[in-house]
C-alpha positions in Angstrom: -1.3 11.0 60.9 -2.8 14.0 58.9 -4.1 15.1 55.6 -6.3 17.1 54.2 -9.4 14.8 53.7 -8.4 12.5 56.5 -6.8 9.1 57.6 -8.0 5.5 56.9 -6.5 2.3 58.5 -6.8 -0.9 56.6 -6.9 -3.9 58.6 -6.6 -6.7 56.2 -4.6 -10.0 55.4 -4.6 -9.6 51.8 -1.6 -8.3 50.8 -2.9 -7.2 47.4 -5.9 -5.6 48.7 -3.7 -3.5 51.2 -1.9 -2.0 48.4 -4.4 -1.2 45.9 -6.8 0.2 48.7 -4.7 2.6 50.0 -3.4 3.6 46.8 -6.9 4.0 45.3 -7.0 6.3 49.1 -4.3 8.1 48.8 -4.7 9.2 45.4 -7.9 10.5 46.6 -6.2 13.0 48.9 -6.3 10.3 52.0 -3.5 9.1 54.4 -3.8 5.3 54.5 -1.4 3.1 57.0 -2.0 -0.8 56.6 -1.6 -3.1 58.9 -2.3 -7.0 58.8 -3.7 -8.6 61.5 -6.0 -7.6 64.4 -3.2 -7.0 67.2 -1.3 -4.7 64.8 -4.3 -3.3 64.0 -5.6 -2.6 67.5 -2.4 -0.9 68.3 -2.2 1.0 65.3 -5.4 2.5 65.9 -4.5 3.2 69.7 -1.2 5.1 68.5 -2.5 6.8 65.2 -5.3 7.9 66.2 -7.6 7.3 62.4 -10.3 9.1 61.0 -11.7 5.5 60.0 -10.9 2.1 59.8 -11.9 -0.2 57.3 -11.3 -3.9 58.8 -12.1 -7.6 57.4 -14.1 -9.9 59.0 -11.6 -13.3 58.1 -8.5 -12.6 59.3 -6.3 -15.0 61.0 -5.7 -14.7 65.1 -8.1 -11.9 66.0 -11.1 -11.7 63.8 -12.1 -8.3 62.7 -15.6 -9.1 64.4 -13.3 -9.3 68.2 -11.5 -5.9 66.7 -14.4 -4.0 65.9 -16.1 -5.3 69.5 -12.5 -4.1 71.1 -12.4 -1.0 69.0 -16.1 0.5 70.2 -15.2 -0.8 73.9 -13.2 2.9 73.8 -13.1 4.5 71.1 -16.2 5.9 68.4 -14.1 6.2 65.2 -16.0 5.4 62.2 -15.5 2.0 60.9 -16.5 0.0 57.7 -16.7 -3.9 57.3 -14.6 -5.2 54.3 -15.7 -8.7 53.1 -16.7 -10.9 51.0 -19.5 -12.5 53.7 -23.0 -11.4 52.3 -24.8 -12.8 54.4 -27.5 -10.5 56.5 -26.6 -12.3 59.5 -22.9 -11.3 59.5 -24.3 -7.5 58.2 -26.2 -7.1 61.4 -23.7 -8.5 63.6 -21.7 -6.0 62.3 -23.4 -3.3 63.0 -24.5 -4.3 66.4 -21.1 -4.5 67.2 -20.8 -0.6 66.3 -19.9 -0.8 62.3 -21.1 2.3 60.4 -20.7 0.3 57.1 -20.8 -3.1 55.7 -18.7 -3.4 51.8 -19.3 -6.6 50.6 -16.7 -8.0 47.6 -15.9 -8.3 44.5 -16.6 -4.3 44.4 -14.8 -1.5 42.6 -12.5 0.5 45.2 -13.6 3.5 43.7 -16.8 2.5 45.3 -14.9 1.9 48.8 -13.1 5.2 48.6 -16.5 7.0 48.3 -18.3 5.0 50.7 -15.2 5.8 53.2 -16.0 9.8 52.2 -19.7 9.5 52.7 -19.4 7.9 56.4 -16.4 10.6 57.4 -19.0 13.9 55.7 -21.5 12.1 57.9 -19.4 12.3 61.0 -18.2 15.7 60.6 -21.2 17.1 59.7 -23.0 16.0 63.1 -19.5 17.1 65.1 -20.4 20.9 63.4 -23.6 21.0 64.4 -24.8 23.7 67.1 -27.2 22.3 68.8 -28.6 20.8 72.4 -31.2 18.7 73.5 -32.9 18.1 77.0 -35.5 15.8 78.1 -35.8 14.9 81.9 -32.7 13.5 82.6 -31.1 13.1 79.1 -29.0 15.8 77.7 -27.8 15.4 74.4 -25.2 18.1 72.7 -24.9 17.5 69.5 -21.6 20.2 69.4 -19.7 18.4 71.9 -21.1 14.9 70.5 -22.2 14.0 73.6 -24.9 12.4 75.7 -25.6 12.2 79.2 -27.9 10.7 81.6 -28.5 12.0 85.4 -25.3 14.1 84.8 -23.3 10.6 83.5 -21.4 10.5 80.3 -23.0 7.7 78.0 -20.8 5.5 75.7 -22.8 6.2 72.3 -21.0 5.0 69.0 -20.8 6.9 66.2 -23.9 5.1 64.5 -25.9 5.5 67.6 -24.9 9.5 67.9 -26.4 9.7 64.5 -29.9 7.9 65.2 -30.1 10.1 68.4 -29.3 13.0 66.9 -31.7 12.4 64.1 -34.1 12.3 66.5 -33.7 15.3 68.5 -33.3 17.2 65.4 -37.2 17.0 65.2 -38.3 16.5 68.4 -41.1 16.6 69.5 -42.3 14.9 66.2 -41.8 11.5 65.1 -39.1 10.7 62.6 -40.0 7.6 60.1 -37.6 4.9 59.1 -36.3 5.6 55.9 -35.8 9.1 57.6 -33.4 7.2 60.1 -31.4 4.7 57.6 -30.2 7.7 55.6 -29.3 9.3 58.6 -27.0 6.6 60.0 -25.9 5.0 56.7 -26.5 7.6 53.9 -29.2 8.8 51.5 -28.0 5.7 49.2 -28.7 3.1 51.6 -31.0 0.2 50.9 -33.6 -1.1 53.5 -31.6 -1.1 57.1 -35.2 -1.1 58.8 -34.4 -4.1 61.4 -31.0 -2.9 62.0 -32.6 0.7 63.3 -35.0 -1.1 65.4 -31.4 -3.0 67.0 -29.9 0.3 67.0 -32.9 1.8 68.8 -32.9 -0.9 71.7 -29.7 -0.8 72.1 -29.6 3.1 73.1 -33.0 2.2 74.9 -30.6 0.1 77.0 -28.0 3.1 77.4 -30.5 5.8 78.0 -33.4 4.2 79.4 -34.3 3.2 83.4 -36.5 1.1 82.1 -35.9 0.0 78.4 -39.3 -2.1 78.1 -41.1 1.3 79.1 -39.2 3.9 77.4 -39.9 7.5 78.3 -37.4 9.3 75.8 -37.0 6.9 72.8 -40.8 6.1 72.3 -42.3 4.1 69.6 -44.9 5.7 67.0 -46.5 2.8 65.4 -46.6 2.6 61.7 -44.0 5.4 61.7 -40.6 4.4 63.4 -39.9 6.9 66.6 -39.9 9.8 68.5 -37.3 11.3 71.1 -39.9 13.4 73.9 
């Protein structure tokens, strides 16, 4: 599946929505394939290999929440919530599961479309990027987009890549919240403060001996955090 800005699976069990999404996507210059429930989904995105995948919470048989969980078990392709749950609750489940983006609806998919360009420009522009960091044990490359630990590959989604990398970016100083939202969600995003602090435990968790007593991913109070 190729094209010249990229490819977007739907998983969705609205019919209507399917089709006017990835019209609205391919008249953007997108390649869109649709499927409608999880399974299908799942093993579309095993076969296709997608530049993102936008997937709905409600869907009958898996729910998109067990798909995104099944998706980040292997695989760090960018993915965006579609729903019409508002709810913060369901917003930070979804992105401690691994979601880059939460779209709540009614909303234009104009809006969608360029949400779905910001989060792929935000991937690619941390996959150009030159650079390596090393602290003790932790070596992150931010070329390769990846991170290891005593010599180990760690399993960092994409979200995650982009906190870290954030962070190493100006290391050894600290980097403040609002710094960190836009990195992982985007210069337009709105507040996002608890779901770094989740994000940030989490990766404690991966890169950490000792997460309660962190020696790379270190708190600066009244700031947000410093990678050292």
């Amino acid at each position: 599946m190729t094209d010249t800005r990229g490819s977007v699976l739907i998983i969705d069990d609205d019919p209507v929505l399917r089709e006017l999404l990835s019209e609205q996507l391919r008249g953007a210059g997108y390649d869109a394939l649709c499927e409608p429930d999880g399974a299908a989904g799942l093993r579309a995105a095993a076969c296709a290999d997608p530049d993102l995948v936008v997937l709905d919470v409600m869907m009958p048989g898996l729910s998109g929440w067990e798909v995104c969980e099944r998706l980040r078990a292997g695989s760090a392709v960018p993915i965006m919530m579609l729903t019409a749950r508002d709810d913060e609750i369901d917003k930070l489940r979804a992105f401690r599961l691994g979601a880059d983006d939460y779209v709540t609806v009614p909303c234009s998919f104009a809006e969608v479309v360029a949400r779905i360009g910001a989060v792929l420009g935000r991937c690619r522009r941390g996959a150009s990027e030159s650079e390596s960091f090393r602290s003790g044990n932790l070596l992150l490359d931010l070329d390769k987009r990846c991170v290891t630990v005593d010599e180990q590959p760690v399993d960092l989604t994409a979200l995650e890549f982009r906190l870290v990398a954030a962070l190493a970016r100006r290391s050894p100083g600290p980097v403040d919240l609002d710094t960190l939202v836009s990195a992982a969600w985007g210069e337009a995003a709105e507040g996002g403060f608890e779901q770094v602090k989740h994000h940030i435990w989490a990766l404690r968790r991966k890169l950490e001996a000792d997460p309660g007593n962190p020696r790379h991913l270190v708190t600066v109070r009244g700031v947000g955090y410093r990678l050292q």
